[in-house]
Biotite code that builds the C-alpha atoms (Angstrom):
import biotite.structure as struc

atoms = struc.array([
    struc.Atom([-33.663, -20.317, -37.598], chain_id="A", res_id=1, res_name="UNK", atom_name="CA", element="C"),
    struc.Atom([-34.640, -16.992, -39.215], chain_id="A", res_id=2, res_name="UNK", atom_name="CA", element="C"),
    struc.Atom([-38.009, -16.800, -40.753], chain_id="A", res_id=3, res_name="UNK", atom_name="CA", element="C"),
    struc.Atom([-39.189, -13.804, -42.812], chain_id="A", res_id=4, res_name="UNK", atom_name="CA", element="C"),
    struc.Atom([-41.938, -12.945, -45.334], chain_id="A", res_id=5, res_name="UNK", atom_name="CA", element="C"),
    struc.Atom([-41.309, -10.319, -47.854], chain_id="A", res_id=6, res_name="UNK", atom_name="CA", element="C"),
    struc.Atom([-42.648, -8.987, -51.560], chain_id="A", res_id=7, res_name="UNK", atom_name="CA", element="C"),
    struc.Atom([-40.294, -9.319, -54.833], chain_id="A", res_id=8, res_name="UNK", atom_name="CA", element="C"),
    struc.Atom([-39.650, -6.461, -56.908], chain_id="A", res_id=9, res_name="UNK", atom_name="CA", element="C"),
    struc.Atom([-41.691, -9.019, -59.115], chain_id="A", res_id=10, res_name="UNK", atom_name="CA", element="C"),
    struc.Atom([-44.854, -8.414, -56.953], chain_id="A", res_id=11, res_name="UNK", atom_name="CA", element="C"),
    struc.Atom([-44.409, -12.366, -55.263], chain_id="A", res_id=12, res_name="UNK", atom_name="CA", element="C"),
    struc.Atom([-44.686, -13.189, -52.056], chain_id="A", res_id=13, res_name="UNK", atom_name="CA", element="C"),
    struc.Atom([-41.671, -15.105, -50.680], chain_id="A", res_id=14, res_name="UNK", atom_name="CA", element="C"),
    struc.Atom([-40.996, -16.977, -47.593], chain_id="A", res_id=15, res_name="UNK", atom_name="CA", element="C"),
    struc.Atom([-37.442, -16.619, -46.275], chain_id="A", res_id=16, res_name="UNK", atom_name="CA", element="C"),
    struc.Atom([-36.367, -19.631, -43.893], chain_id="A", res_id=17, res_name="UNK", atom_name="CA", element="C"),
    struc.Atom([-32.482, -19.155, -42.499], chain_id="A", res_id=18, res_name="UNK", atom_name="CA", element="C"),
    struc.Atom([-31.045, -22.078, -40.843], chain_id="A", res_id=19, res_name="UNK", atom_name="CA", element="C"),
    struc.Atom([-27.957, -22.206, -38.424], chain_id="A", res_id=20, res_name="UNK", atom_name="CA", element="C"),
    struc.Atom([-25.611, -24.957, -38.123], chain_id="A", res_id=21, res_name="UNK", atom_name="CA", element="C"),
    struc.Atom([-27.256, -26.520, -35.260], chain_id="A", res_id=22, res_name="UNK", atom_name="CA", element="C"),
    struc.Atom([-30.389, -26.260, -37.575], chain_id="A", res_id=23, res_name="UNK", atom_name="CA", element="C"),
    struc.Atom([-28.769, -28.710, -40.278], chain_id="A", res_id=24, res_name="UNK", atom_name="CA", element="C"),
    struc.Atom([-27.486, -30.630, -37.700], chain_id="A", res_id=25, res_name="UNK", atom_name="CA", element="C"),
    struc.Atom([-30.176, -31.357, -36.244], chain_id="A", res_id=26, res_name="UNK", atom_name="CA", element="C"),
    struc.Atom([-31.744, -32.482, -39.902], chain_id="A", res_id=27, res_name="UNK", atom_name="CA", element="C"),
    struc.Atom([-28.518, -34.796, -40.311], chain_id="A", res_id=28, res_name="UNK", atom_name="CA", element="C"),
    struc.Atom([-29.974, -36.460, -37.109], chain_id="A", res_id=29, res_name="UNK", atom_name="CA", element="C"),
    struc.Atom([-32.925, -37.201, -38.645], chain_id="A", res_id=30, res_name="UNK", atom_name="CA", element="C"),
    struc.Atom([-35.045, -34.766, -37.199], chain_id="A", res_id=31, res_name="UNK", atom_name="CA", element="C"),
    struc.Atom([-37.722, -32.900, -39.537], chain_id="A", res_id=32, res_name="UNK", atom_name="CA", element="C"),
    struc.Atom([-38.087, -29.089, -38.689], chain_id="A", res_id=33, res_name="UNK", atom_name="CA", element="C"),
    struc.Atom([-42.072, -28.289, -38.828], chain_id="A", res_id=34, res_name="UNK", atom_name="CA", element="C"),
    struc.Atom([-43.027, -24.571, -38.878], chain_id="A", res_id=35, res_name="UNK", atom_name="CA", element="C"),
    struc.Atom([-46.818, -23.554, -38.180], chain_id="A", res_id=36, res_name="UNK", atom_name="CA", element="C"),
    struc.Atom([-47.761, -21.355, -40.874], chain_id="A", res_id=37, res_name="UNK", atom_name="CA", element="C"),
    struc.Atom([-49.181, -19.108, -38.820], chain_id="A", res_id=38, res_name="UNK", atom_name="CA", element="C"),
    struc.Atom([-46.070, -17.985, -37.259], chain_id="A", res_id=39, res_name="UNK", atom_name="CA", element="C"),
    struc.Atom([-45.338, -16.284, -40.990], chain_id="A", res_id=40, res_name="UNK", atom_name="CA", element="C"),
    struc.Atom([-48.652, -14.670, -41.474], chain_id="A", res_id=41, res_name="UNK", atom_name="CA", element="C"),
    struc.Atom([-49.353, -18.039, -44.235], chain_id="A", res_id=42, res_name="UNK", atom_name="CA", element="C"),
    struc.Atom([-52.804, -19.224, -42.724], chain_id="A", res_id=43, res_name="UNK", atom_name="CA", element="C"),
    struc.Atom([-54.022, -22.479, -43.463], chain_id="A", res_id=44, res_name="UNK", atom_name="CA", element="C"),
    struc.Atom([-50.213, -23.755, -44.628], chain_id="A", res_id=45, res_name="UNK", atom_name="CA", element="C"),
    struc.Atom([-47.670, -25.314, -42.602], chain_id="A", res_id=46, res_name="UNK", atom_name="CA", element="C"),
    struc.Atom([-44.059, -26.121, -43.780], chain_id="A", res_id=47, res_name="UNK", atom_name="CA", element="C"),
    struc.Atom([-42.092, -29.071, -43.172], chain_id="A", res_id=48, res_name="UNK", atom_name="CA", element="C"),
    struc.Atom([-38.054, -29.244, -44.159], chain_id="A", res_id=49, res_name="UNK", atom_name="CA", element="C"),
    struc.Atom([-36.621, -32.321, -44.175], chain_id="A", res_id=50, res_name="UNK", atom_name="CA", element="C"),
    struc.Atom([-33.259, -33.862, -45.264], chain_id="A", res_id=51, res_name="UNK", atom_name="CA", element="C"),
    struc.Atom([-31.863, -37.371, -46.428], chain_id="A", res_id=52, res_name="UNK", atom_name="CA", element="C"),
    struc.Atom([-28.921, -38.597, -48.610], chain_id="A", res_id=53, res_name="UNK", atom_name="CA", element="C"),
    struc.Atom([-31.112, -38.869, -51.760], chain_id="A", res_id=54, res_name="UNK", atom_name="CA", element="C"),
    struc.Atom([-34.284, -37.458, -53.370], chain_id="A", res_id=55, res_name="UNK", atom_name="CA", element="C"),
    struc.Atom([-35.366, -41.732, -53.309], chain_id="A", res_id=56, res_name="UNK", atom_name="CA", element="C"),
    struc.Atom([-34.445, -42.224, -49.921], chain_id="A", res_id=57, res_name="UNK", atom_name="CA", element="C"),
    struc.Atom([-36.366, -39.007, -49.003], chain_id="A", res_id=58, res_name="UNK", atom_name="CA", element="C"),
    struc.Atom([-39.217, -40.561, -51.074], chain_id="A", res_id=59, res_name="UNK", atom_name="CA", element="C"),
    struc.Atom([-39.254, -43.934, -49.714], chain_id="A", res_id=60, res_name="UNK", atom_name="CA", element="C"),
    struc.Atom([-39.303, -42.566, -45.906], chain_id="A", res_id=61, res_name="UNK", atom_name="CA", element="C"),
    struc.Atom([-42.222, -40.638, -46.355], chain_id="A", res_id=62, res_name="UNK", atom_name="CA", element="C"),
    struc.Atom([-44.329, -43.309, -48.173], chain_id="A", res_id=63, res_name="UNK", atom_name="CA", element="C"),
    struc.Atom([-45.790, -44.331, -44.854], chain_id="A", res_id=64, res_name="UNK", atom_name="CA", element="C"),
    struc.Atom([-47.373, -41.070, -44.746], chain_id="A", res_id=65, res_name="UNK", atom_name="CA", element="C"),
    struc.Atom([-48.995, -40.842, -48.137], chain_id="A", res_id=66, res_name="UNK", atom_name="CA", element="C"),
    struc.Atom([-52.284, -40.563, -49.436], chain_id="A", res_id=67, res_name="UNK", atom_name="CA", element="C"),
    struc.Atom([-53.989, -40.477, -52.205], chain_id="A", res_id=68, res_name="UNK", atom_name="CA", element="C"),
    struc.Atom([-54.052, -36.582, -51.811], chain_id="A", res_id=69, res_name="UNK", atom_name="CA", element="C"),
    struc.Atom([-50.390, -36.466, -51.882], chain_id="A", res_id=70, res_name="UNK", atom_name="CA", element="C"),
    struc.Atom([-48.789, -35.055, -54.721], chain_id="A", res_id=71, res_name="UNK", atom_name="CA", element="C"),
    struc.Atom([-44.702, -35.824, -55.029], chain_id="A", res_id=72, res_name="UNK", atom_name="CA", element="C"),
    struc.Atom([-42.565, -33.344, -57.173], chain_id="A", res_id=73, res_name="UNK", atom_name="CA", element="C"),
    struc.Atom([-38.733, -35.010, -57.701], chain_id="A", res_id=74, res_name="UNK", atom_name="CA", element="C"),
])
């Protein structure tokens, strides 16, 4: 995986994540790819990319871990 941070023409910031093949194999399997925030510069933020057949299925696998603090965009 490539990770980069970089400014728009637009004046945004943007995070840049690149994944190989052995990256989105390795999601296939089931297994989440967590990046510490810190190793961008993003303090205080860390980014977790997951995959699964369906936005629902995606849903209903994290419901064990969330709270009432948990806000879910579909």
């Amino acid at each position: 995986m490539i990770k980069f941070t970089a400014t728009t023409k637009d004046g945004k910031r943007l995070l840049g994540l690149g994944l190989s093949h052995v990256n989105l194999d390795r999601l296939r399997e089931g297994k989440p790819i967590n990046i510490d925030g810190t190793s961008v510069g993003i303090e205080g933020l860390d980014v977790l990319i997951f995959a699964g057949e369906t936005e629902a299925s995606m849903a209903k696998a994290l419901k064990p871990s969330i709270t009432a603090e948990t806000i879910l965009h579909e």
